[in-house]
C-alpha positions as a Python dict, from the first residue, in 0.01 Angstrom:
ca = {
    (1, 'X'): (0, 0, 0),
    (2, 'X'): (-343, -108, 16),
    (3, 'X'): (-672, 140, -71),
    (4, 'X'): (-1027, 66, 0),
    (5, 'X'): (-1347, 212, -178),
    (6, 'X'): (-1671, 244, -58),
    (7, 'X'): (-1820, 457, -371),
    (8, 'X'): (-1756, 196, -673),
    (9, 'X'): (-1424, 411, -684),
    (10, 'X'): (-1468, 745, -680),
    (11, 'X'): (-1257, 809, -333),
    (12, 'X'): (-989, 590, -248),
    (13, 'X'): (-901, 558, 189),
    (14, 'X'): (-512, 422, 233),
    (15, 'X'): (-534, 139, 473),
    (16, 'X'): (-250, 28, 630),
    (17, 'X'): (-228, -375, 707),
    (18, 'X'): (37, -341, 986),
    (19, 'X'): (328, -485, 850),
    (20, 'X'): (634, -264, 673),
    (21, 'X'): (714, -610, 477),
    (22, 'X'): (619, -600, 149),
    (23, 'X'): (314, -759, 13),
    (24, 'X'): (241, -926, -371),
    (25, 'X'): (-149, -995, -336),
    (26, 'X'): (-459, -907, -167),
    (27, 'X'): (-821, -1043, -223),
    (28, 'X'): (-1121, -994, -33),
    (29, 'X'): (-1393, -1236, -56),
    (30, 'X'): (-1688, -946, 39),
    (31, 'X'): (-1685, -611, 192),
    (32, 'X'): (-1586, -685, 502),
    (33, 'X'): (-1279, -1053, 445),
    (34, 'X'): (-963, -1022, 343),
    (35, 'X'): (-657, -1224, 316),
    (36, 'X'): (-296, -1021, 230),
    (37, 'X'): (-14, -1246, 168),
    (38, 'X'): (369, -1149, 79),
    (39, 'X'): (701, -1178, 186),
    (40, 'X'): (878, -1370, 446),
    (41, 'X'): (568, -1599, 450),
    (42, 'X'): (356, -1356, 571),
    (43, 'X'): (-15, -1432, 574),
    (44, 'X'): (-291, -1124, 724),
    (45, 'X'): (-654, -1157, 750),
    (46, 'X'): (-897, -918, 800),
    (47, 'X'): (-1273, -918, 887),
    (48, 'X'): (-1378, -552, 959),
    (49, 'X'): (-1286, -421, 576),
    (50, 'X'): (-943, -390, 679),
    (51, 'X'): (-970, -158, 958),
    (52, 'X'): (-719, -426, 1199),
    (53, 'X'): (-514, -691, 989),
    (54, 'X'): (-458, -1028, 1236),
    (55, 'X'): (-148, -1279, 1110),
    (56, 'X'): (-173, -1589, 1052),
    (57, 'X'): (60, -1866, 1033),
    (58, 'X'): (162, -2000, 711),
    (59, 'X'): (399, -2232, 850),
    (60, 'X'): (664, -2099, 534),
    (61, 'X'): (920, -1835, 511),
    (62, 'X'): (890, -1813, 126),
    (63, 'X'): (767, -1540, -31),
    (64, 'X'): (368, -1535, -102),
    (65, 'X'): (309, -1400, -464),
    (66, 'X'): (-78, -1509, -517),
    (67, 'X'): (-403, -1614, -355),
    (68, 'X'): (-697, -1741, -469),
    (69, 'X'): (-1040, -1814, -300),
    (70, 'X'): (-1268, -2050, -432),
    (71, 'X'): (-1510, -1979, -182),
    (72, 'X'): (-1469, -1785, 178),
    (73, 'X'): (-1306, -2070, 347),
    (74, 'X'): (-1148, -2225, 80),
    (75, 'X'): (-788, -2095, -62),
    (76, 'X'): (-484, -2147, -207),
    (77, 'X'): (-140, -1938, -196),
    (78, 'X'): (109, -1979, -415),
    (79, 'X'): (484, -1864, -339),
    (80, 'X'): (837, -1907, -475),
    (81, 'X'): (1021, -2236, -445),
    (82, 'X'): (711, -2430, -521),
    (83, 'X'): (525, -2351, -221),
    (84, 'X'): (193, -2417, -233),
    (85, 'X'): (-87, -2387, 82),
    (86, 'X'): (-415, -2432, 112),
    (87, 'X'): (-689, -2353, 382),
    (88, 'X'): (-1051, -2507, 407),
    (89, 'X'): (-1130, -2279, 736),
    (90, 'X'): (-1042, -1934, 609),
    (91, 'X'): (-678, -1930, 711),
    (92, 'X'): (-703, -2048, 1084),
    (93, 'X'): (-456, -2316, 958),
    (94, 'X'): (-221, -2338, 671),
    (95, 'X'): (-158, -2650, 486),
    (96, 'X'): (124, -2735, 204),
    (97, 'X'): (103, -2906, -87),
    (98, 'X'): (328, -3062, -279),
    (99, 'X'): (415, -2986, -631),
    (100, 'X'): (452, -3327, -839),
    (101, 'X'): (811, -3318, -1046),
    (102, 'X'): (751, -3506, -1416),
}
């Protein structure tokens, strides 16, 4: 389940992302973008505070555990089985990286 606040915390609204799959991690880069990622390779986006969630192709099946924005285009999603993607547009395309073996 995802909540939202609006009052620093003090009431919590349930939003729901549209998906029954589960989900591992959710960041939002301001009040208003957010990127959900979990199972199955599931990517979700939203830009209206997570009022409508809109997939997005990750191009993996793997489960999503993390993400991490370094700015709001720029991210990277980790998942199980080394996957690795990254996005320079704010998620409009996916792309994997490889994880060097040493």
């Amino acid at each position: 389940m995802v909540y939202r606040t609006t009052d620093g915390g003090n009431t919590w609204l349930l939003i729901t992302p549209g998906t029954r799959l589960p989900f591992y991690s959710v960041q939002f880069t301001d009040a208003l973008h957010g990127t959900i990622v979990g199972y199955g390779g599931t990517i979700l986006r939203t830009t209206d505070g997570g009022t409508r969630w809109n997939p997005q192709v990750s191009g993996s099946s793997d489960e999503l555990l993390g993400i991490a924005f370094a700015d709001p285009n720029t991210a990277t999603v980790i998942g199980r089985d080394k996957t690795i993607l990254h996005t320079t547009d704010a998620g409009a395309s996916w792309i994997g990286r490889s994880i060097p073996i040493g």
